[in-house]
Structure formats: structure tokens, C-alpha cells
C-alpha positions as CSV (number, residue, x, y, z in Angstrom):
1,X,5.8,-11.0,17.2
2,X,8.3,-8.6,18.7
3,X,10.5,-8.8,15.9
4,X,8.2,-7.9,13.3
5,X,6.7,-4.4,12.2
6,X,4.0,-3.7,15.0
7,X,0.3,-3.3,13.2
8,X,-2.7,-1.6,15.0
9,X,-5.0,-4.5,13.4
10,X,-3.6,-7.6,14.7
11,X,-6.0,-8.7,17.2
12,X,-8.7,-7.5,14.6
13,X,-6.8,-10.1,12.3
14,X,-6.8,-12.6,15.0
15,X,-10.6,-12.7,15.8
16,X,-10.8,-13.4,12.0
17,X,-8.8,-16.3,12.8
18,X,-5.8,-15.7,10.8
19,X,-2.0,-16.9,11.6
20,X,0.8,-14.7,11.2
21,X,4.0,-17.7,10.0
22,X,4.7,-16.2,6.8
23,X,5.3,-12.7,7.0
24,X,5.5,-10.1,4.3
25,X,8.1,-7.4,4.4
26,X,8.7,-8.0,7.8
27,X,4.9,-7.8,8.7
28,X,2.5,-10.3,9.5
29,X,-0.3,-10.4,7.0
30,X,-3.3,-12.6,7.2
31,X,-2.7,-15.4,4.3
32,X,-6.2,-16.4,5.3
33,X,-9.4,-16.4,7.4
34,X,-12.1,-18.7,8.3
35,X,-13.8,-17.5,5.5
36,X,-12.9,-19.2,2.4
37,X,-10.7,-17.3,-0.1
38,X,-13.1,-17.8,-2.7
39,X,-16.1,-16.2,-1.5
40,X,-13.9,-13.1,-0.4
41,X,-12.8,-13.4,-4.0
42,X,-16.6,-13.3,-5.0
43,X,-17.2,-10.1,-2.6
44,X,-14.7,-8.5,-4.4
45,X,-15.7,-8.7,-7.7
46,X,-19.8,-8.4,-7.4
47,X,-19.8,-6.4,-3.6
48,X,-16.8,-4.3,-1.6
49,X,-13.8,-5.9,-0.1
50,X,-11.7,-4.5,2.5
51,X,-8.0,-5.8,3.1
52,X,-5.2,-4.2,5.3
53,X,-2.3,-3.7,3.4
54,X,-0.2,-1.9,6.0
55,X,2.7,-4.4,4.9
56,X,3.4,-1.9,2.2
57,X,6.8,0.0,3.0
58,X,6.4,4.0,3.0
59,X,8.6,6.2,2.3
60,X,8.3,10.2,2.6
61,X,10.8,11.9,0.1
62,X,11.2,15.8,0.6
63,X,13.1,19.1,0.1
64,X,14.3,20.8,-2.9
65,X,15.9,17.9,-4.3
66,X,13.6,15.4,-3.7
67,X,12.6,15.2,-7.7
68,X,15.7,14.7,-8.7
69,X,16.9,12.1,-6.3
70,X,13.6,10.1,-7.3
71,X,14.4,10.7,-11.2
72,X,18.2,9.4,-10.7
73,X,17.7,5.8,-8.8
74,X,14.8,4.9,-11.2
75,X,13.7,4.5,-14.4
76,X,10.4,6.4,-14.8
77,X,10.2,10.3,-15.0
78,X,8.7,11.2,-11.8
79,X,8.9,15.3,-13.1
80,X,5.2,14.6,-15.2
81,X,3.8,14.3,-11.1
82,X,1.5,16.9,-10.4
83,X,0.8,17.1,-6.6
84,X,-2.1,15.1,-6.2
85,X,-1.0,12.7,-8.9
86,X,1.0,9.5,-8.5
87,X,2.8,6.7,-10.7
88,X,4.6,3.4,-11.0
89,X,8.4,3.4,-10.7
90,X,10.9,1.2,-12.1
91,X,13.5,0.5,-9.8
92,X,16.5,-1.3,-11.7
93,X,20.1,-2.2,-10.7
94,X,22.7,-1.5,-13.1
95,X,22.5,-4.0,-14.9
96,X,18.8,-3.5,-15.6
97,X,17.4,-5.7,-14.0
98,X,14.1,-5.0,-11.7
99,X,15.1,-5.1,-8.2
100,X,12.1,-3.6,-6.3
101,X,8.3,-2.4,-6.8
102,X,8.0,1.3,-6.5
103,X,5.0,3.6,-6.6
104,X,5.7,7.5,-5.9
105,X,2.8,9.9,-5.2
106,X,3.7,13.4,-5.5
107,X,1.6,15.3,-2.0
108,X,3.1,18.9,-2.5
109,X,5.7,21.0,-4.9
110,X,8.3,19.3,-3.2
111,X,7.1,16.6,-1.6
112,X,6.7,13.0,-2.0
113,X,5.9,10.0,-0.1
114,X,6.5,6.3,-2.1
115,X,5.4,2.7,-1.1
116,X,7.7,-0.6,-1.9
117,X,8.1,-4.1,-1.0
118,X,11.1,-6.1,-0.4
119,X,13.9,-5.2,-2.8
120,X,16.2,-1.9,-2.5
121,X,14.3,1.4,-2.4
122,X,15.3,2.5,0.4
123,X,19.3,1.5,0.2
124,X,19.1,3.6,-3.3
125,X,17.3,6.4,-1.8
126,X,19.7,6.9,0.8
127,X,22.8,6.8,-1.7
128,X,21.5,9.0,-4.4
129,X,20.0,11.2,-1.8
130,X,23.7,12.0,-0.6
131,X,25.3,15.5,-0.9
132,X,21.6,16.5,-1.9
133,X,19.1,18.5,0.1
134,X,16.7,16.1,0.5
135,X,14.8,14.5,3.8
136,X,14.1,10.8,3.7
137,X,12.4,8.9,6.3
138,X,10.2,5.9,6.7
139,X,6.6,6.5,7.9
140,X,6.1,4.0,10.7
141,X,2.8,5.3,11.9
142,X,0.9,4.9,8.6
143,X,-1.6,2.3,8.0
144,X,-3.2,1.6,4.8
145,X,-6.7,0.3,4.2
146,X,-7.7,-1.2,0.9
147,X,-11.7,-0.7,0.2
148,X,-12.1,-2.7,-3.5
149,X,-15.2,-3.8,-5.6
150,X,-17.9,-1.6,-7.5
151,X,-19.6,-1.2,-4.4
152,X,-16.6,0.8,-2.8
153,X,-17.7,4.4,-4.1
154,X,-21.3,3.8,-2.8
155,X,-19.9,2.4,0.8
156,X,-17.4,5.3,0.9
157,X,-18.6,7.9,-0.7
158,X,-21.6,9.4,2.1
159,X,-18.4,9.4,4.7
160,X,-15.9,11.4,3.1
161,X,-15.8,15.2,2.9
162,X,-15.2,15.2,-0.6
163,X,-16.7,14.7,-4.1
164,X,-15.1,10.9,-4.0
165,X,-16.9,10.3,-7.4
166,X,-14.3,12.8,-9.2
167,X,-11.1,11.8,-8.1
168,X,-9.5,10.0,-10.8
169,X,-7.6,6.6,-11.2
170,X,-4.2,7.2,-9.7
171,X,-4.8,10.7,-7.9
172,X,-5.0,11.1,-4.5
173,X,-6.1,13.9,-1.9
174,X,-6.0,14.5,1.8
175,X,-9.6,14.6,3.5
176,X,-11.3,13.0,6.4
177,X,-13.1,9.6,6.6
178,X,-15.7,9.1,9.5
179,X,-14.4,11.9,11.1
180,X,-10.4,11.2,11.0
181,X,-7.7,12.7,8.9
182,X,-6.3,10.5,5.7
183,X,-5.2,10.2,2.4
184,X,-7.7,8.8,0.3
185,X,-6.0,7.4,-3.4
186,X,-7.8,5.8,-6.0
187,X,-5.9,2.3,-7.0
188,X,-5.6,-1.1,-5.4
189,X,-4.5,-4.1,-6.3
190,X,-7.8,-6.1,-7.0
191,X,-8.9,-5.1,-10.6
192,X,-11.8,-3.5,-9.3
193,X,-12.9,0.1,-8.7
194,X,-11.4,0.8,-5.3
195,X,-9.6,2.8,-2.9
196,X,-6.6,2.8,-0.6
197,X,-6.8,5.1,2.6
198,X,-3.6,5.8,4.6
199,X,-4.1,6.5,8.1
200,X,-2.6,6.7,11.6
201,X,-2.1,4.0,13.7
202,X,-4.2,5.1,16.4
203,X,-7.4,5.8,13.5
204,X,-6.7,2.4,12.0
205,X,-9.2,-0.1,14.2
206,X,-12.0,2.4,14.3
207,X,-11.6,2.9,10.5
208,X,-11.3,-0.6,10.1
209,X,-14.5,-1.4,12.5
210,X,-16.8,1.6,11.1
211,X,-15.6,0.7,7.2
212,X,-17.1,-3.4,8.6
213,X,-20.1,-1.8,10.1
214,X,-21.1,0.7,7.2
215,X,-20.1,-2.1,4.6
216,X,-22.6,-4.7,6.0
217,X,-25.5,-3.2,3.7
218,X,-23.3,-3.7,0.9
219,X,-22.2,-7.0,1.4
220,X,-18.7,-6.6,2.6
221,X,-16.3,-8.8,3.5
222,X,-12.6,-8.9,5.3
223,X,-10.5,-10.5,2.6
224,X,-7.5,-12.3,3.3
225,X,-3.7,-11.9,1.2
226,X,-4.3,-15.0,-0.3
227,X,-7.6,-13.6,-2.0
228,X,-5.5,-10.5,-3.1
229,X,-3.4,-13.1,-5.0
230,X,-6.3,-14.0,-6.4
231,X,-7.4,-10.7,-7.8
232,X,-3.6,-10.1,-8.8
233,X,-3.3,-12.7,-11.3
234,X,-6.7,-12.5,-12.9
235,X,-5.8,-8.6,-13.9
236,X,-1.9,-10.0,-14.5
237,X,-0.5,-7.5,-11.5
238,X,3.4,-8.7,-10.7
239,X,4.8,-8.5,-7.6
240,X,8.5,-8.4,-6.9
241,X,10.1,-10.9,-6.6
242,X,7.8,-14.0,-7.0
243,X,7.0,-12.8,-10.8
244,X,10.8,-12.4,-11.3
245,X,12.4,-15.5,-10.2
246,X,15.3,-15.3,-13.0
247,X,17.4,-12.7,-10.4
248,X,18.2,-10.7,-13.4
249,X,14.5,-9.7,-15.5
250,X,14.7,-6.6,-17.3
251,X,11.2,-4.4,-17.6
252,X,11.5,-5.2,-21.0
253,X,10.8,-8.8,-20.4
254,X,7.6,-7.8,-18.3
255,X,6.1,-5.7,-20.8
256,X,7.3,-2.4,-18.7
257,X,8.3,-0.4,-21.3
258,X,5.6,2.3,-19.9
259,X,7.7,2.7,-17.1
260,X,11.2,3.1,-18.8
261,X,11.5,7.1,-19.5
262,X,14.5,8.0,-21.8
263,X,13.4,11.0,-22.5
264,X,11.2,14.0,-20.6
265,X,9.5,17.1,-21.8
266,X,11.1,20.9,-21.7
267,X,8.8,23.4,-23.4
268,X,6.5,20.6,-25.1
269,X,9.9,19.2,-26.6
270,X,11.2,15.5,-25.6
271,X,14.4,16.3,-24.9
272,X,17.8,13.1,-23.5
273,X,17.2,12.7,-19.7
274,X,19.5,13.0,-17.2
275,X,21.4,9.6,-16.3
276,X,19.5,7.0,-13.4
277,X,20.4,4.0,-12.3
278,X,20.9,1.3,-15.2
279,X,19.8,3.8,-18.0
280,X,22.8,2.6,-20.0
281,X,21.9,-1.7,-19.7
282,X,18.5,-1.0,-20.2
283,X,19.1,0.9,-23.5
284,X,21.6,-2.3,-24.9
285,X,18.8,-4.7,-23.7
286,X,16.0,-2.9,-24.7
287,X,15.4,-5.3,-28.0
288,X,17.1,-8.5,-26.2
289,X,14.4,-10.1,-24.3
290,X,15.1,-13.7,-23.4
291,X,11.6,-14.3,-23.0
292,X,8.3,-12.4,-22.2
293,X,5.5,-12.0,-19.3
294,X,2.2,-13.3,-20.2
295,X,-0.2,-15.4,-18.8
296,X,-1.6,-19.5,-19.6
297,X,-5.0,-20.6,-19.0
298,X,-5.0,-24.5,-18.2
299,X,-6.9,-27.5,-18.6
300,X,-6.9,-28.2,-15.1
301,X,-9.6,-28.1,-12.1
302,X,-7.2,-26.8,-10.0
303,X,-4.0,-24.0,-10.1
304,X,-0.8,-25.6,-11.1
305,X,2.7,-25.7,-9.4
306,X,4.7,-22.9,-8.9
307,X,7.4,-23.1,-10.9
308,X,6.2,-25.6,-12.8
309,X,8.0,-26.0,-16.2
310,X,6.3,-25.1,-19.8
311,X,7.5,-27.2,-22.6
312,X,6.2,-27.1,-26.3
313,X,8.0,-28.7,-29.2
314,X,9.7,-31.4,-27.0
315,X,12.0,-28.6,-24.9
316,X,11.3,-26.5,-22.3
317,X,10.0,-22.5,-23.1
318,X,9.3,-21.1,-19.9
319,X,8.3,-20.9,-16.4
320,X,4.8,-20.6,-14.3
321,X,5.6,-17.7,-11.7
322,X,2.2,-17.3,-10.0
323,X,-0.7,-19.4,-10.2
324,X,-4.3,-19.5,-9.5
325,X,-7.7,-20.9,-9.6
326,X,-10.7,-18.3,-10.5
327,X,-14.1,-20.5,-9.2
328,X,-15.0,-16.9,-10.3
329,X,-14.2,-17.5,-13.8
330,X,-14.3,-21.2,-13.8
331,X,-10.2,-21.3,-14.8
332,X,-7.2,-22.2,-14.0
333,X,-4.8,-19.4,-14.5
334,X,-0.9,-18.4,-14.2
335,X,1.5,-15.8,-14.4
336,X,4.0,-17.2,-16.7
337,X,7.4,-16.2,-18.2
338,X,8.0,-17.6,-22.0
339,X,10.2,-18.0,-24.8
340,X,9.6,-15.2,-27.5
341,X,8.5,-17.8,-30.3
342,X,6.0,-19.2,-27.8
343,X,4.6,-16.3,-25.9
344,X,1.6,-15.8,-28.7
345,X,-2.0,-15.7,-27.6
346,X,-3.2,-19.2,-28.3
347,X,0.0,-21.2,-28.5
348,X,-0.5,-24.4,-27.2
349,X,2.1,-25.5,-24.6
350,X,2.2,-28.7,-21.8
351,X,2.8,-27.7,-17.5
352,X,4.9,-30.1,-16.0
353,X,5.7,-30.3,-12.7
354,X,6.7,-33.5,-10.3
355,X,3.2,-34.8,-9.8
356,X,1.2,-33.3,-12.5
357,X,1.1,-32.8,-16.1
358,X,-1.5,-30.5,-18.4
359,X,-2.4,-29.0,-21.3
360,X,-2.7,-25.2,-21.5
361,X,-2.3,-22.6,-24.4
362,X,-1.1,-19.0,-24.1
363,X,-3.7,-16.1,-22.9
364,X,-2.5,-12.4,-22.5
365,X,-3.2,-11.1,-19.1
366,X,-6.1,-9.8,-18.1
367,X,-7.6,-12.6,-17.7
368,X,-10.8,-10.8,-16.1
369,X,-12.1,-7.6,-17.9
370,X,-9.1,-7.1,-20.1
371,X,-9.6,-3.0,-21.1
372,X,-9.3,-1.9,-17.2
373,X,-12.8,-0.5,-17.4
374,X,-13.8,-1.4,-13.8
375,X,-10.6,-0.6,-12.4
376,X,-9.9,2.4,-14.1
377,X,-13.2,3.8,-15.7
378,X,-15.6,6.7,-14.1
């Protein structure tokens, strides 16, 4: 384990009786327990689920230029950030093509801290943040504790010396938790109402411990990565770069045109932005998809192949990126990438892959409680 990222939870991990052969962003990350991925899933959806994400890559941005370094290597406008506030990046090279998940919080007037995964954040950073007076440096004491289900507010709330109830979807504050300093932000990756909390090292077992302990009354359960992939496709998350296999997909093609800023507000007025990295390809692209993200629900007991090929009309249309079986929902589900005359809801197409063939027709993510209201309402 030497060369990997040291994490405060491993033996914590380990008791669980998870391995550590496949790691993530130089991490090991429990793929799974000895519980079974689906009742985790289960916990998650009707109870509270915690999972250690410390795997996640952070970044602290600050100084006077720290604003406009972030607004020039990406694609969203970071200058609508109010401190307290954070948002999804879109990290493109310049051809426009996605080359990295990004997600920027904005802590003070001039500082900002942002988490990634495995593509080139940090490489841009540091060559946009030349000649500028900014500070960049990665955080390699923080860990980062994922609480998740409609329980989470209940389980955390009594702990935390703050109104927890009132912090919105997508803000974040510092407080304490059982006593230690963190940073307590309202998203996740599960589709649920839950909360990630960024702490130190040294905090991280007794958090994770006390967070177990408090959580027992509420059903909790540790939940392993491969539950969290689980959760990610029924709510049609993407993660860079199994859900953009191609080398070269445009946000366009993921439905990401939320994240692709042209323009910014002066005085209530949208006026041109500045130029960032692969403005001018993603403007000649912008109506050019080659195909589209979506999602296929299949007639199938079990989750297809990766990779497994769609065809429809006697040619192939597209691509299965990420599947999954819900026992929650009773479905088999995927992440898939299709042509534009076949990416309709309902649009019947065939999965074919070396050892299995089925039917399947075309359902637009989410899968599971498609208006957000658990994840995102009050």
C-alpha cells in the first residue's frame, strides 16, 4: 500500500472486510464489503448510508487571482459563487472535449478549494495559474465522509452546531460535528438527501466510528463504492472517464450545456466572457452532437456488459457506458451513449455483447425519482 494515497480509514475498511486491488485515483477504495451491495443500496434509499470518499482529489485555489484562473481553464462561470456556495465545473481540452470532473466551492472572497478525479485539473491549474497571483496546493490531510439517505438530517442534525435543516442543496459551511472542526456541504453522490463532511485525518476514525454508533438507531449501514455505483446510475450521475469512453465527448453530447457559460453578468446585463480553455471548439460543436447521453432500461434479470453494443434497425447506434441492476427497483438499468435518431424515450433498441443478447428501449435518466425532490428538496 506504500505507493498509494495513505487514508486514516483503512483498517476501518479492512475489519469490513474489503480488498484494496483496484484503486481509485491512486487510493484504495472498498469496491465491497461482506455485506451485500444491495442491502447497502436498500439503506440508502429507505435509512442513512455512510461511505468514505476520501478518494476525491482536493484542491485549495487562493489569492487575488484565484477567480480568474478558475474562470479561464474551464467552462463554467465560477464569478456567480458566493462564499458558502459551490458548483459543477466543466473541464474541457481544446478541442472540447471533457477531460476531467470538477466541482469548485467558493469558502471566502478569494478563496476556493475544488475536488476532481483522474483527468487534468490540476496540470491546467498550474498553467493557467502562471504569471498570476494565485496559491495552489493539494490538501493531503482532508478526508471526506459521505452521510446519504432521508434519514441523514435526523442522524446529523442533534450533533452539529448549526441549523443543518437550512443549509441548502449545494452550500456549504464550516462548523463542528461531535465535537471536531469540518466542513459540512450538502450534496453526494447517491440521489438521496445527504451530506458530505471534510475533515482532518487525525478526526476521520472517531467521526467515522461516532457517525456508526449514532446511526445504529437509524438503521445505518457502511456502503461499499460498488453500492455508490449503484446509486449513480439510478439518478444518471457520470463519472469521468467510464461515461466517456469515446476520448473526445463534448458536454454537449452529455446534456452539459448547464455547465458551458458563454456569457456572465455585469450590472444585471449578460455580457461575452472572457476566453477559457476550448471556448472556441465548444462554440463550432455546440449543435454537432454525434450522439447523446441517456439511459436504457432492459429486459434482463441482471445488468448487461459494459460496453456492450446497442443496435436498432440492423446497425449499431450506440454504446452501454455503465450498467446496473436496481433489486431496488426491480430493473436492469445503463448509462448509455446513442445515435441522435435513436436517443428518444421509448425507442426500442437490442444489447449485444459476446455472450448475451436483449431487448431494451430508451429511458431518460433518472431512473429513480426523476424531479431531484429527495436529493435536492427541503
Amino acid at each position: 500500500m506504500s505507493e498509494l494515497r495513505p487514508n486514516a480509514l483503512y483498517s476501518r475498511h479492512k475489519e469490513l472486510g474489503a480488498t484494496f486491488e483496484e484503486p481509485l485515483w491512486n487510493m484504495g477504495v472498498p469496491w465491497l464489503y461482506n455485506t451485500d451491495p444491495d442491502d447497502e443500496h436498500v439503506a440508502v434509499r429507505t435509512r442513512v448510508g455512510l461511505w468514505d470518499v476520501t478518494c476525491l482529489q482536493v484542491i485549495n485555489i487562493s489569492g487575488p487571482d484565484a477567480l480568474e484562473v478558475l474562470n479561464a481553464m474551464q467552462a463554467a462561470d465560477m464569478s456567480v459563487l458566493k462564499p458558502g456556495q459551490s458548483k459543477l465545473g466543466c473541464l474541457c481540452d481544446e478541442n472540447g472535449a471533457i477531460s476531467d470532473d470538477f466541482l469548485v466551492y467558493r469558502d471566502a472572497e478569494d478563496e476556493y478549494r475544488a475536488t476532481h478525479g483522474d483527468g487534468d485539473a490540476e496540470e491546467r491549474l498550474a498553467e493557467y495559474a502562471k504569471g498570476k497571483n494565485v496559491q495552489i496546493s493539494r490538501d493531503k490531510d482532508v478526508h471526506v465522509l459521505s452521510v446519504q439517505g432521508p434519514k441523514s438530517l435526523d442522524l446529523l442534525s442533534p450533533y452539529v452546531k448549526m441549523e443543518l435543516a437550512e443549509l441548502p442543496y449545494f452550500h456549504h459551511r464550516k462548523t463542528q460535528l461531535f465535537g471536531r472542526d469540518v466542513l459540512i456541504s450538502r450534496a453526494g453522490y447517491s440521489h438521496e438527501r445527504g451530506y458530505e463532511i471534510f475533515c482532518s485525518s487525525e478526526d476521520a476514525p472517531d467521526l467515522w466510528d461516532t457517525i456508526l454508533d449514532e446511526g445504529a438507531e437509524f438503521g445505518i449501514m457502511p456502503c461499499s463504492f460498488t453500492c455508490l455505483d449503484l446509486c449513480r446510475v439510478e439518478a444518471g450521475l457520470l463519472f469521468y472517464p467510464f461515461d466517456m469512453p469515446e476520448g473526445d465527448t463534448t458536454p454537449w453530447e452529455l446534456g452539459m450545456s448547464w455547465a458551458v457559460d458563454f456569457q456572465t453578468k455585469s450590472w444585471d446585463v449578460d455580457i461575452e466572457r472572457d476566453e477559457f480553455r476550448g471556448k472556441k471548439a465548444l462554440q463550432e460543436k455546440q449543435n454537432k452532437p454525434r450522439f447523446f447521453q441517456t439511459g436504457i432500461i432492459c429486459d434482463s434479470d441482471k445488468a448487461v456488459a459494459e460496453g456492450a453494443k446497442l443496435v436498432a434497425d440492423g446497425k449499431e447506434v450506440g454504446v452501454v457506458t455503465t450498467p446496473a441492476y436496481s433489486r431496488y427497483l426491480m430493473q436492469s438499468l445503463a448509462l448509455v451513449h446513442l445515435k441522435p435518431d435513436y436517443a428518444e424515450p421509448g425507442t426500442a433498441v437490442d444489447v449485444q455483447s459476446d455472450d448475451f443478447t436483449c431487448k431494451a428501449r430508451v429511458s431518460k435518466p433518472p431512473f429513480y425519482d426523476p424531479l431531484r425532490l429527495r436529493q435536492q428538496g427541503k
